[in-house]
Biopython code that builds the backbone (N, CA, C, O; Angstrom):
import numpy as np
from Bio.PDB.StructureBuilder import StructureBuilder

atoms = [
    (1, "UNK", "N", (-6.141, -2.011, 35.949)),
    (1, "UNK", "CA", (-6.123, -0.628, 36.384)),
    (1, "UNK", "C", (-5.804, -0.626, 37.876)),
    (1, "UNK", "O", (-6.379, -1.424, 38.617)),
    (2, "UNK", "N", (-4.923, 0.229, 38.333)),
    (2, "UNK", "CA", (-4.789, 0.401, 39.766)),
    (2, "UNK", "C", (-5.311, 0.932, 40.351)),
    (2, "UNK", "O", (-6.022, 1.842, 39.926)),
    (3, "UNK", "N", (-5.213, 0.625, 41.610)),
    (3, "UNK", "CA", (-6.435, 2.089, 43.029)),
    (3, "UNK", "C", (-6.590, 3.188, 42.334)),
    (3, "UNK", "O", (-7.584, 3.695, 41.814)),
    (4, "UNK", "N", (-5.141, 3.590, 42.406)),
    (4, "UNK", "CA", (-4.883, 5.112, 42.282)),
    (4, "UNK", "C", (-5.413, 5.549, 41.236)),
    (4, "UNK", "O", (-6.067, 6.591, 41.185)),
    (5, "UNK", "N", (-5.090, 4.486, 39.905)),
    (5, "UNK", "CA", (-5.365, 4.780, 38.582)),
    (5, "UNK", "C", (-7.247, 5.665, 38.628)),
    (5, "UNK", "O", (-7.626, 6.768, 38.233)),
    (6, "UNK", "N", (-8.052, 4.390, 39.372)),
    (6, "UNK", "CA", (-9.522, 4.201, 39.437)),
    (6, "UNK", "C", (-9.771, 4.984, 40.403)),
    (6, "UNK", "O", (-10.794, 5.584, 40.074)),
    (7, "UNK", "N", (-9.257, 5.519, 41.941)),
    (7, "UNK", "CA", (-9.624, 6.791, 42.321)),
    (7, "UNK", "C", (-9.505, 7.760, 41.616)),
    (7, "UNK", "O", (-10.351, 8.643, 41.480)),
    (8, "UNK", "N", (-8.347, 7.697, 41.043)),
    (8, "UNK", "CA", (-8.353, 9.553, 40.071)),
    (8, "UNK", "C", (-9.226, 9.063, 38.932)),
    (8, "UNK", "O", (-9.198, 10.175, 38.404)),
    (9, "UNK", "N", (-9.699, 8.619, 38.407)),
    (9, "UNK", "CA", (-10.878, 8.586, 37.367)),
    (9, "UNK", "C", (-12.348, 8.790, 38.068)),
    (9, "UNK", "O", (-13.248, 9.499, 37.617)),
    (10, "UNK", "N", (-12.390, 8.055, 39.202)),
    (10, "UNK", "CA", (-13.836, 8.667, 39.984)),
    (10, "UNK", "C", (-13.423, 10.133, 40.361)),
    (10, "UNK", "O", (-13.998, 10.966, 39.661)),
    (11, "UNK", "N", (-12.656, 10.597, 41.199)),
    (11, "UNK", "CA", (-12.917, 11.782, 41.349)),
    (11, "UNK", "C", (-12.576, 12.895, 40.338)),
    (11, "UNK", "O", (-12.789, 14.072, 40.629)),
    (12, "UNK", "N", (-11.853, 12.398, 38.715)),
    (12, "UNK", "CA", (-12.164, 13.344, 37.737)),
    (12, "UNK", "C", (-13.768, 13.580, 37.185)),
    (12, "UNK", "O", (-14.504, 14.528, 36.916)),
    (13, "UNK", "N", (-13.814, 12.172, 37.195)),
    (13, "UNK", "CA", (-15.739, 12.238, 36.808)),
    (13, "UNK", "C", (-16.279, 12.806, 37.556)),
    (13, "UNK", "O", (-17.035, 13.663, 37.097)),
    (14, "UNK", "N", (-16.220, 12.684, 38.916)),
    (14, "UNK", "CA", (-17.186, 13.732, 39.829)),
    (14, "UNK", "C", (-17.164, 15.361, 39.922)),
    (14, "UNK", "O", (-18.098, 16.139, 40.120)),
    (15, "UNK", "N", (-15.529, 15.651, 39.674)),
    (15, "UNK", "CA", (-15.397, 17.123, 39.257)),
    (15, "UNK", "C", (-15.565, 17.198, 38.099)),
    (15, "UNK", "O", (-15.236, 18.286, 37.625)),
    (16, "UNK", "N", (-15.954, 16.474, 37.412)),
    (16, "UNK", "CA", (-16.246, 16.760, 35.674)),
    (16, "UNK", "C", (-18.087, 17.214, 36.135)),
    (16, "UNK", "O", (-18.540, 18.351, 36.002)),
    (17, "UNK", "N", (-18.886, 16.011, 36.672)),
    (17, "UNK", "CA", (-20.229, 16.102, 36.961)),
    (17, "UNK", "C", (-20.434, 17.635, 37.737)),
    (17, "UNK", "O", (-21.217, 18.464, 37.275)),
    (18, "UNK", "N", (-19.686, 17.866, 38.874)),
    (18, "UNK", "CA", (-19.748, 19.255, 39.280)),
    (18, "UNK", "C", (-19.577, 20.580, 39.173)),
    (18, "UNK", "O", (-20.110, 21.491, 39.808)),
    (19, "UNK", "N", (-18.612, 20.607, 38.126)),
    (19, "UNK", "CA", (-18.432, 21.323, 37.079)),
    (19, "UNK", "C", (-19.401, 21.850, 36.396)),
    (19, "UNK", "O", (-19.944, 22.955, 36.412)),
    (20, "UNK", "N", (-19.567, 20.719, 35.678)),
    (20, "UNK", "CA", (-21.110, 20.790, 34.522)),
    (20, "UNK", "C", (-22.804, 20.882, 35.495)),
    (20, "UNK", "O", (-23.871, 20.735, 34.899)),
    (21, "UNK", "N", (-22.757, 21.045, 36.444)),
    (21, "UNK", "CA", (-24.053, 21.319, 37.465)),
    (21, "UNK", "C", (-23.854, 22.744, 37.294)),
    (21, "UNK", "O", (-24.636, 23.589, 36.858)),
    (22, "UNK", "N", (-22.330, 22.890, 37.835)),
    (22, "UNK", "CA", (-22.251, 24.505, 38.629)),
    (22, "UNK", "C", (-22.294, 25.275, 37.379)),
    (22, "UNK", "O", (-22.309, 26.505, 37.427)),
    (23, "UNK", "N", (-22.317, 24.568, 36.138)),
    (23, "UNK", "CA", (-21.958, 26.051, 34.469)),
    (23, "UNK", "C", (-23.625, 25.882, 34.435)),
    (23, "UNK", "O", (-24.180, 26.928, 34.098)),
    (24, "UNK", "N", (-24.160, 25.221, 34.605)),
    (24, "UNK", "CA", (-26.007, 25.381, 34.255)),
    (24, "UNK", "C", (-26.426, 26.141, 35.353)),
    (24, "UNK", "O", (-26.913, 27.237, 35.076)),
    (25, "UNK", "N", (-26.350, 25.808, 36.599)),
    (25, "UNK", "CA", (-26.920, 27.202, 37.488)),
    (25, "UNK", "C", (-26.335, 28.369, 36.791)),
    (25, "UNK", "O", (-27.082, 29.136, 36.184)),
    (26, "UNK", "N", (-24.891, 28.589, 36.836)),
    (26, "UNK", "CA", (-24.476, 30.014, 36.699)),
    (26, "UNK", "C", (-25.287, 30.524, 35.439)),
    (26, "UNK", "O", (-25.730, 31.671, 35.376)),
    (27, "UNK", "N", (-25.443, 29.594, 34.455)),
    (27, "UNK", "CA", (-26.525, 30.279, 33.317)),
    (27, "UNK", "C", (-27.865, 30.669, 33.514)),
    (27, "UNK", "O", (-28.480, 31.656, 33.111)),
    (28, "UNK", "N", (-28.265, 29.522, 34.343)),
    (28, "UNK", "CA", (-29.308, 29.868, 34.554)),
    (28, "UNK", "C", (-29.619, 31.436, 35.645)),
    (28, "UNK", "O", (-30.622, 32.142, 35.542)),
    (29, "UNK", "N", (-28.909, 31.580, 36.254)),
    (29, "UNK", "CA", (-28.816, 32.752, 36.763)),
    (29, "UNK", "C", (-28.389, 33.926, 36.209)),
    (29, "UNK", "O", (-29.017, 34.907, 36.606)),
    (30, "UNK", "N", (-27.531, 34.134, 35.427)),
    (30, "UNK", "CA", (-27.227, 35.028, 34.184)),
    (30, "UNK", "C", (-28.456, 35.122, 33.414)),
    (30, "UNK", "O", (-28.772, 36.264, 33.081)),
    (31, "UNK", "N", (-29.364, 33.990, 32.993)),
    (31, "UNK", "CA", (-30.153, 34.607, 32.596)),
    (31, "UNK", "C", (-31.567, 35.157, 32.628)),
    (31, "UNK", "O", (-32.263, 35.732, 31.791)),
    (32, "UNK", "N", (-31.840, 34.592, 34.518)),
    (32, "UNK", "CA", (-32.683, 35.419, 34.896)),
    (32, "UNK", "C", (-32.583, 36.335, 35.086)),
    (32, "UNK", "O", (-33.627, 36.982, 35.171)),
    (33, "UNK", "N", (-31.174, 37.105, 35.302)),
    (33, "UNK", "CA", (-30.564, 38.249, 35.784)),
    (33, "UNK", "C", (-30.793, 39.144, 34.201)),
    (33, "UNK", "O", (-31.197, 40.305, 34.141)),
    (34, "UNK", "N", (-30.530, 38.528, 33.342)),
    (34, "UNK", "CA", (-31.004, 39.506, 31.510)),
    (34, "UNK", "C", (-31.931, 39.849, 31.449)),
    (34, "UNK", "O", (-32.295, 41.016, 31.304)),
    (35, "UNK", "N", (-32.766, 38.582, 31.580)),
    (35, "UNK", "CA", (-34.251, 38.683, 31.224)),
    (35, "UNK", "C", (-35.034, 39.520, 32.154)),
    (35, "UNK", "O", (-36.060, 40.086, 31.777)),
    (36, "UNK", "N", (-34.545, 39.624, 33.453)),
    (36, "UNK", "CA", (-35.771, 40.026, 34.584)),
    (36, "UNK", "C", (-36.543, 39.408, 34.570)),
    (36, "UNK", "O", (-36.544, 38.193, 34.372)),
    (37, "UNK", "N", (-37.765, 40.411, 34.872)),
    (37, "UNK", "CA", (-39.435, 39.660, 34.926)),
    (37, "UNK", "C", (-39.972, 40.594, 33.787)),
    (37, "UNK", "O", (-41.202, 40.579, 33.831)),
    (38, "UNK", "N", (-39.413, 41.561, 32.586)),
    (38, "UNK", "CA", (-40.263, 42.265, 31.620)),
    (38, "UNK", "C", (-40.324, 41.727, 30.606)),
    (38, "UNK", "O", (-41.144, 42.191, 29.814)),
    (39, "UNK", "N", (-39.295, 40.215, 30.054)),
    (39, "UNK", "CA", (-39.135, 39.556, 28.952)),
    (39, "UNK", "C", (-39.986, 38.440, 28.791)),
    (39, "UNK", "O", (-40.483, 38.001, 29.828)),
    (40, "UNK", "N", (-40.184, 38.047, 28.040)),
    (40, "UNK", "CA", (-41.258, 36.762, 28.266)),
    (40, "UNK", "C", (-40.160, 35.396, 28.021)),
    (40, "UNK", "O", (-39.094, 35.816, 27.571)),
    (41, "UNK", "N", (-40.163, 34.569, 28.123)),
    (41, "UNK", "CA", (-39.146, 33.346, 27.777)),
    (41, "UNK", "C", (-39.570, 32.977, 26.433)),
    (41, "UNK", "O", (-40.708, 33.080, 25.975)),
    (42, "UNK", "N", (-38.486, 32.518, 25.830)),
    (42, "UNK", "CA", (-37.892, 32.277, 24.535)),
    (42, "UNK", "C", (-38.709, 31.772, 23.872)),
    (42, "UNK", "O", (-39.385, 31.214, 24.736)),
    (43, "UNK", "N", (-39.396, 31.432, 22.464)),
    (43, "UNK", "CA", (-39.952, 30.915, 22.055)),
    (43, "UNK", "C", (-39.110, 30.091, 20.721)),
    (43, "UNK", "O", (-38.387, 30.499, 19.812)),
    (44, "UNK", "N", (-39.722, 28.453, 21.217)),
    (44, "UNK", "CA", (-38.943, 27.448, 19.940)),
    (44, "UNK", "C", (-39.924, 28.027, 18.514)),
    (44, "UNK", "O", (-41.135, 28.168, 18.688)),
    (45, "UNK", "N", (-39.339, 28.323, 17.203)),
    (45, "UNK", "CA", (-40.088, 28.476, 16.147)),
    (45, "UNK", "C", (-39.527, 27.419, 15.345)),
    (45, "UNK", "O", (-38.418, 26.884, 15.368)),
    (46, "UNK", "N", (-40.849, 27.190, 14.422)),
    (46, "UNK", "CA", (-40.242, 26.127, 13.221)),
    (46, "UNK", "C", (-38.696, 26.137, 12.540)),
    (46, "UNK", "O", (-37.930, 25.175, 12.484)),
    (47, "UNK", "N", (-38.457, 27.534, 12.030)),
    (47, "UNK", "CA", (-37.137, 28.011, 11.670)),
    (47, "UNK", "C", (-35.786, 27.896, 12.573)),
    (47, "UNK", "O", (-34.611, 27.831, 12.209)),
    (48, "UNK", "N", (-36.273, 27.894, 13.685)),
    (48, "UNK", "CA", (-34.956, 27.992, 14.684)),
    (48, "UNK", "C", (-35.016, 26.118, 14.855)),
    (48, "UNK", "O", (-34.253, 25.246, 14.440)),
    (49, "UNK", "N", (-35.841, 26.081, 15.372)),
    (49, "UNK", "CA", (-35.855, 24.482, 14.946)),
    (49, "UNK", "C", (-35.134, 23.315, 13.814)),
    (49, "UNK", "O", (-34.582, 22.226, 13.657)),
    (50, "UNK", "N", (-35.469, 24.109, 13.429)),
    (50, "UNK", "CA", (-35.154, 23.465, 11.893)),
    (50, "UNK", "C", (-33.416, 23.804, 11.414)),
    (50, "UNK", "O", (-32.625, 23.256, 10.646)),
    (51, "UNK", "N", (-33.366, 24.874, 12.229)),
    (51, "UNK", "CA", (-32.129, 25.332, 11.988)),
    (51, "UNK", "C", (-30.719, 24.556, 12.882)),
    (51, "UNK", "O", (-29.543, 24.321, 12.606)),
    (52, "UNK", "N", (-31.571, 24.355, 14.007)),
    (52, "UNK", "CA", (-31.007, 23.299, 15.152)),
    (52, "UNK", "C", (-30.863, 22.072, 14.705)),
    (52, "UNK", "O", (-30.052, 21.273, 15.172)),
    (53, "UNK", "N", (-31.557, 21.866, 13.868)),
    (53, "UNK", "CA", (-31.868, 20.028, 13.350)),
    (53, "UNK", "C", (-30.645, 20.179, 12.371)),
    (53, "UNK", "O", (-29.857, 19.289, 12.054)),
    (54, "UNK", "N", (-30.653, 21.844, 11.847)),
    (54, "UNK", "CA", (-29.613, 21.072, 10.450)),
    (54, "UNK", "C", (-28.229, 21.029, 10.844)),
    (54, "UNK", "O", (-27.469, 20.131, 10.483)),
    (55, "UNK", "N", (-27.851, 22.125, 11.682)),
    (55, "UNK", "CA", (-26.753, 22.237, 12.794)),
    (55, "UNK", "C", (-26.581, 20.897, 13.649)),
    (55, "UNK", "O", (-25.644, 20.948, 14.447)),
    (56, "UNK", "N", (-27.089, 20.073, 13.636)),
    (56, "UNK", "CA", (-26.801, 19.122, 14.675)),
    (56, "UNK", "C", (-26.788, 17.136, 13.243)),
    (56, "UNK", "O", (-26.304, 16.005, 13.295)),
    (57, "UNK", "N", (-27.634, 17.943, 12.292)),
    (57, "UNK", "CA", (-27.217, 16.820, 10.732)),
    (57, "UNK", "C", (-25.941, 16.868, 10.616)),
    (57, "UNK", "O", (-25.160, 16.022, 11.053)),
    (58, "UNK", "N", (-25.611, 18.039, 9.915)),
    (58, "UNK", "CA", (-24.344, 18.158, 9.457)),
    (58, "UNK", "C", (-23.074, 17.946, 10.214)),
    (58, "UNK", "O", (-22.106, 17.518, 9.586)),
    (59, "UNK", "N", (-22.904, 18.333, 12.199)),
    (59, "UNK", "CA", (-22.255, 17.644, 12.600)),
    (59, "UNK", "C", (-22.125, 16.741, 12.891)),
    (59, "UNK", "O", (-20.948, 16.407, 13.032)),
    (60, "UNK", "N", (-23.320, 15.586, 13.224)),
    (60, "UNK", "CA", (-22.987, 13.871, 12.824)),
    (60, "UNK", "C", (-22.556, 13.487, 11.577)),
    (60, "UNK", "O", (-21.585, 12.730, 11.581)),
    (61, "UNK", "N", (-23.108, 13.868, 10.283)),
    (61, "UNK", "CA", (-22.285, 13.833, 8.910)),
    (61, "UNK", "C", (-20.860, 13.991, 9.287)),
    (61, "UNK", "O", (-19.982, 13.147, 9.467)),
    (62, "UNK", "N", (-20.853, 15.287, 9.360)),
    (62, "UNK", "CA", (-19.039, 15.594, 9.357)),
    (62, "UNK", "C", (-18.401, 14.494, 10.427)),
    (62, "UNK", "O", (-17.470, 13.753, 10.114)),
    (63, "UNK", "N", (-19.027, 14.493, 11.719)),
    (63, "UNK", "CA", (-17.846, 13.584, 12.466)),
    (63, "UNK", "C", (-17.690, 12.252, 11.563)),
    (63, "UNK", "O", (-16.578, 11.734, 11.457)),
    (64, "UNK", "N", (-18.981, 11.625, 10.819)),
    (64, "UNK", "CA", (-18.970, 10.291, 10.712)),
    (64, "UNK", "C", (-17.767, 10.274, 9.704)),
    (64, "UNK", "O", (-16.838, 9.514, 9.978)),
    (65, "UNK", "N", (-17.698, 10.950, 8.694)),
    (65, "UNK", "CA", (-17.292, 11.303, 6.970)),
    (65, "UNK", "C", (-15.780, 11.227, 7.760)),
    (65, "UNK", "O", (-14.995, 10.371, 7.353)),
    (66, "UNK", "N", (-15.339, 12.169, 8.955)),
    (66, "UNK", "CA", (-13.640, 12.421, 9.205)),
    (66, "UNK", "C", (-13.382, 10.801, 9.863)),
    (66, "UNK", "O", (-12.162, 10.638, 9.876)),
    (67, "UNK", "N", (-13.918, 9.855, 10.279)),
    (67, "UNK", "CA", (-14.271, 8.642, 11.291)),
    (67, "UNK", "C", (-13.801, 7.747, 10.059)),
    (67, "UNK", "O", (-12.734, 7.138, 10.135)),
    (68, "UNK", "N", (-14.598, 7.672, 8.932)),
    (68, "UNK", "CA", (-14.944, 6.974, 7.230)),
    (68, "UNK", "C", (-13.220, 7.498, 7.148)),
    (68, "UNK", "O", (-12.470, 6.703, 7.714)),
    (69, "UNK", "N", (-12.898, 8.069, 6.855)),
    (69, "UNK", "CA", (-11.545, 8.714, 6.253)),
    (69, "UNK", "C", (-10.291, 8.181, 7.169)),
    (69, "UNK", "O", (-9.236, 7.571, 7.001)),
    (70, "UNK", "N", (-10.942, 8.701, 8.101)),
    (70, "UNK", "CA", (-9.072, 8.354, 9.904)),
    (70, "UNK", "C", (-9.281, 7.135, 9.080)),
    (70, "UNK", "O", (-8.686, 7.198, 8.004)),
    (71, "UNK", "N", (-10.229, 5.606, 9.358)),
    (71, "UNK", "CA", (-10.258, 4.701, 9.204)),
    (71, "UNK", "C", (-9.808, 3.616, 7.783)),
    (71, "UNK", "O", (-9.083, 2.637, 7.957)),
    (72, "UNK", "N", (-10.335, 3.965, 6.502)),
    (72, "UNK", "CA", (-9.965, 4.002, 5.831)),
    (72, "UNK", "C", (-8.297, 4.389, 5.377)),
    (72, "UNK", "O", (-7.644, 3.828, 4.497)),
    (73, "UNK", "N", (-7.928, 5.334, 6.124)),
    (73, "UNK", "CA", (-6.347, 6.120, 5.713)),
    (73, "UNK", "C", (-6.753, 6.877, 4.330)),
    (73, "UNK", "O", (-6.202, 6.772, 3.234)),
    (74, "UNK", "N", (-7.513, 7.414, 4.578)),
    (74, "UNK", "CA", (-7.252, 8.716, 3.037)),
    (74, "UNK", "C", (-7.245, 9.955, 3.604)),
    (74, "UNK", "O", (-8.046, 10.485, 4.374)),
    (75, "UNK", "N", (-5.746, 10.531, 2.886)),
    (75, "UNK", "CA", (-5.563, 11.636, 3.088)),
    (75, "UNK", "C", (-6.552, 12.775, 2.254)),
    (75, "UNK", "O", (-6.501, 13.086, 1.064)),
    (76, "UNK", "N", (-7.332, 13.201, 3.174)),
    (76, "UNK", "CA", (-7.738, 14.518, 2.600)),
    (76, "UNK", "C", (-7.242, 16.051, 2.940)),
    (76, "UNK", "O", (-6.803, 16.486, 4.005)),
    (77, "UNK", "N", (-7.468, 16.766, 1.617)),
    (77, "UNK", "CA", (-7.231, 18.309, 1.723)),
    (77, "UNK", "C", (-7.336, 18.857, 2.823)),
    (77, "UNK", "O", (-8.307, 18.362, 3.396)),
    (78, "UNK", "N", (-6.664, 19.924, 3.674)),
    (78, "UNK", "CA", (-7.378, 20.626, 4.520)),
    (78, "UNK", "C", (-8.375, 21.478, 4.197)),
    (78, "UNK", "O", (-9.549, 21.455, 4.566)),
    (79, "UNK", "N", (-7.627, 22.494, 3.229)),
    (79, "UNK", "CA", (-8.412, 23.687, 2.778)),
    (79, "UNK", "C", (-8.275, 23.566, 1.018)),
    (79, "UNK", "O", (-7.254, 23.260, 0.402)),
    (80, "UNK", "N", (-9.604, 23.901, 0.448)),
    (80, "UNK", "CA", (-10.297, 23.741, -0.904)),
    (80, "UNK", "C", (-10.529, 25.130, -2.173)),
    (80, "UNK", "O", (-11.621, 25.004, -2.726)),
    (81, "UNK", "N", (-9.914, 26.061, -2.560)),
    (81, "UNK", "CA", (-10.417, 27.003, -3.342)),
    (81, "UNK", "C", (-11.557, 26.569, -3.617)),
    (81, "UNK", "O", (-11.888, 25.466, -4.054)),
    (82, "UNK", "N", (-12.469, 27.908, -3.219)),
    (82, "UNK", "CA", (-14.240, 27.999, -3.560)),
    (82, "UNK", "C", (-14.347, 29.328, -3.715)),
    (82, "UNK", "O", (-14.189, 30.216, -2.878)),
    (83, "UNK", "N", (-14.635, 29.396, -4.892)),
    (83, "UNK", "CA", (-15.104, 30.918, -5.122)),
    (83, "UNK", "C", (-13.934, 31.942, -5.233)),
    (83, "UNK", "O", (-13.105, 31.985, -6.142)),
    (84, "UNK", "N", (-14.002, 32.643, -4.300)),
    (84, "UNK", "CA", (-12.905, 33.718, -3.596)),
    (84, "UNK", "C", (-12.102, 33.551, -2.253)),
    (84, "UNK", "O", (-11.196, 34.237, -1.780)),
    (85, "UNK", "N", (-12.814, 32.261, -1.730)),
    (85, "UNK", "CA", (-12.044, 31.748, -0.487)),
    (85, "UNK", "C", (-12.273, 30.513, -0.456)),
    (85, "UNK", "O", (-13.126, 29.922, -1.119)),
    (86, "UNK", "N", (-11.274, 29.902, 0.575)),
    (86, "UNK", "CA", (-11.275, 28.793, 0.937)),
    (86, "UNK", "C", (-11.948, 27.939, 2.000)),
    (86, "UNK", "O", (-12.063, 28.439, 3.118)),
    (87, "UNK", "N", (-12.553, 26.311, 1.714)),
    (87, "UNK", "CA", (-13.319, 25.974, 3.036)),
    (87, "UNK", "C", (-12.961, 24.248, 3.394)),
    (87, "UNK", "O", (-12.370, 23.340, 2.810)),
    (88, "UNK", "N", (-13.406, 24.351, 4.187)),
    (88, "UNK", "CA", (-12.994, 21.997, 4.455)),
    (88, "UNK", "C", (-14.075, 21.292, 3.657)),
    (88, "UNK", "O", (-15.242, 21.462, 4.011)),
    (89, "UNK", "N", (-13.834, 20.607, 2.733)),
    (89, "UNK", "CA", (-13.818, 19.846, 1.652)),
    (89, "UNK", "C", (-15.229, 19.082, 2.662)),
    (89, "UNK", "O", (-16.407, 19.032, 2.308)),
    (90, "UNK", "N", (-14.608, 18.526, 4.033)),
    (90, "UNK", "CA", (-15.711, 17.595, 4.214)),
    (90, "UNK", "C", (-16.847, 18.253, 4.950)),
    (90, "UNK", "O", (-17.943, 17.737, 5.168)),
    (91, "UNK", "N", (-16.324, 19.832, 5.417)),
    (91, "UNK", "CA", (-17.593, 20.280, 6.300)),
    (91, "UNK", "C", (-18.882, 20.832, 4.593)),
    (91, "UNK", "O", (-20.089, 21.067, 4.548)),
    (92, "UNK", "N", (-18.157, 20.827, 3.871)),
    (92, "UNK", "CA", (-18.685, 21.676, 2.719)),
    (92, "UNK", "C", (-19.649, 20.078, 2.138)),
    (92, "UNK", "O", (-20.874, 20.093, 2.264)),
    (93, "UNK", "N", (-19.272, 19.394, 1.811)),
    (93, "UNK", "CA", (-20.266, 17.991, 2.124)),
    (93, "UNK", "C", (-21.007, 17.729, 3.067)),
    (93, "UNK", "O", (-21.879, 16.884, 2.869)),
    (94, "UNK", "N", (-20.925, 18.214, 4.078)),
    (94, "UNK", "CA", (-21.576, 17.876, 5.005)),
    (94, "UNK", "C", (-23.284, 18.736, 5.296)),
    (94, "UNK", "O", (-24.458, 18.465, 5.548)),
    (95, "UNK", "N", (-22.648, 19.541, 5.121)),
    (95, "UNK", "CA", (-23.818, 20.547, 5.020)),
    (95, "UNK", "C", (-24.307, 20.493, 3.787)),
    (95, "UNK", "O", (-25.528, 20.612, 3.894)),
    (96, "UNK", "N", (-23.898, 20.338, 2.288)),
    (96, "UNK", "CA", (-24.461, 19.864, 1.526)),
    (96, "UNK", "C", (-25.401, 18.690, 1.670)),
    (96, "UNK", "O", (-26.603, 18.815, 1.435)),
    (97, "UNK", "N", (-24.831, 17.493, 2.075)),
    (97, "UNK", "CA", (-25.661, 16.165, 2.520)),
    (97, "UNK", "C", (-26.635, 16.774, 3.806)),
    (97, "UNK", "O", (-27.587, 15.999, 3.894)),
    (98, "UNK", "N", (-26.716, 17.475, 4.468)),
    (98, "UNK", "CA", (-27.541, 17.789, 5.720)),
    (98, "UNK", "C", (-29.010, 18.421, 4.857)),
    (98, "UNK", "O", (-30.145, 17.945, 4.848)),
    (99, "UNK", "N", (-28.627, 19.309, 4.366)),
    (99, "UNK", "CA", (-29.302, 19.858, 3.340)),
    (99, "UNK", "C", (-30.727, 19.131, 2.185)),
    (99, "UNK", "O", (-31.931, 19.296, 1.994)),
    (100, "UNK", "N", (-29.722, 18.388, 1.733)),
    (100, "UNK", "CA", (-30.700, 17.420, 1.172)),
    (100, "UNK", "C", (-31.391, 16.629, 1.702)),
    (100, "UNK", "O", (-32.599, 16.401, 1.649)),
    (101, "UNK", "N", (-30.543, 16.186, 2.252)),
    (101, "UNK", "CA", (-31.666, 14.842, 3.692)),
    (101, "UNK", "C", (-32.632, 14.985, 3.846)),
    (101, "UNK", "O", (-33.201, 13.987, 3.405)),
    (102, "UNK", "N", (-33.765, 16.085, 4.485)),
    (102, "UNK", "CA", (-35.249, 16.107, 4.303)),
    (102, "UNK", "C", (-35.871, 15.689, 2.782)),
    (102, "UNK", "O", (-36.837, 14.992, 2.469)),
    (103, "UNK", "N", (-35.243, 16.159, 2.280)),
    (103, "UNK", "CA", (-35.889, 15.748, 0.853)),
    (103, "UNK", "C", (-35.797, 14.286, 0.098)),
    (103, "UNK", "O", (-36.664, 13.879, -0.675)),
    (104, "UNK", "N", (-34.731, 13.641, 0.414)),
    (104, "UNK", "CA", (-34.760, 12.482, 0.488)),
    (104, "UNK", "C", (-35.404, 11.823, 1.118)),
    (104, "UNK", "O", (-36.280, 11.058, 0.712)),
    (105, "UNK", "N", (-34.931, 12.095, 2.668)),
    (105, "UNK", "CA", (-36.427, 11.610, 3.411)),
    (105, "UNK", "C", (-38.078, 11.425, 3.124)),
    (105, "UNK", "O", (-38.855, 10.487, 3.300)),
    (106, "UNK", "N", (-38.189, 12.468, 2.719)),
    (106, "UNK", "CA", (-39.678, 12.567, 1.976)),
    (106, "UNK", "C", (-40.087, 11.628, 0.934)),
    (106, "UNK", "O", (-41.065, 10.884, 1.003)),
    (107, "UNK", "N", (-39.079, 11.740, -0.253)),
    (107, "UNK", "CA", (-38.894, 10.571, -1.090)),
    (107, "UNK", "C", (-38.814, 9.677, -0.848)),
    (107, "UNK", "O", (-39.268, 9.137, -1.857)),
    (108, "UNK", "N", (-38.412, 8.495, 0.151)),
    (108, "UNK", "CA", (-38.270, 7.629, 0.843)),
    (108, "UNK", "C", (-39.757, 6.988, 1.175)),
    (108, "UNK", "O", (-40.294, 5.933, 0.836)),
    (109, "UNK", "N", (-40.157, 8.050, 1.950)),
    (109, "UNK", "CA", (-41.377, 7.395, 2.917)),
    (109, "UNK", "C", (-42.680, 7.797, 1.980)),
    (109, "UNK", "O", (-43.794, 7.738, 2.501)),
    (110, "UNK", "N", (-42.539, 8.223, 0.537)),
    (110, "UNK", "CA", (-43.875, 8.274, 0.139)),
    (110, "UNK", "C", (-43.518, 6.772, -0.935)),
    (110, "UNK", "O", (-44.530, 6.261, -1.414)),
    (111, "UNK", "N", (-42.106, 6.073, -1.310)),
    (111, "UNK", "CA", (-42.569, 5.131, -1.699)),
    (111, "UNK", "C", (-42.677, 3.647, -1.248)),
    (111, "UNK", "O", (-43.287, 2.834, -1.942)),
]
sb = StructureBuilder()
sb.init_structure("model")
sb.init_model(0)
sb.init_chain("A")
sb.init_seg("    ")
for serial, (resi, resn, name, xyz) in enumerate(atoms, 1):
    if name == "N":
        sb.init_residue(resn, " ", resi, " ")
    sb.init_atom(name, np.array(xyz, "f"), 0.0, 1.0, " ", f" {name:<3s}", serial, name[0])
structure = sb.get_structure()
């Protein structure tokens, strides 16, 4: 790699790092500016939780499943007739498999 190459990669990373500082203040200020002082701050519930956990399953599933596939070389479908419309074959697995996972889990660790 050259100077130049390795200066412009440090100073993309550093405007990448400053970047991403300056978008969390500005939120964070947007949303003291919503909230005021009459709102109380957010509360985590089991459901939203849980809802975060499955949102964040299903996209490690899906990346891994498209990763399994690039690698492999199998061409898959884009879009799938379901129902009355159409959806991605692997996000529709994915969230299926996200889905089940606690319950497997459970099964797992009681034997």
């Amino acid at each position: 790699m050259s100077v130049t190459a390795a200066a412009a990669a440090v100073v993309f990373l550093a405007v990448a790092v400053l970047s991403a500082r300056e978008k969390a203040r500005q939120r964070d200020r947007e949303i003291s500016l919503i909230r005021g002082r009459d709102l109380p701050p957010p509360r985590e519930t089991p459901l939203s939780q849980g809802l975060v956990d499955l949102v964040a399953v299903a996209g490690g599933i899906y990346l891994s499943l498209i990763m399994v596939a690039s690698f492999v070389g199998y061409e898959l479908p884009q879009r799938v007739a379901f129902l009355n419309g159409e959806i991605d074959p692997i996000a529709a697995v994915s969230v299926v498999l996200a889905l089940v996972e606690p319950f497997v889990s459970r099964l797992i660790a009681h034997e």
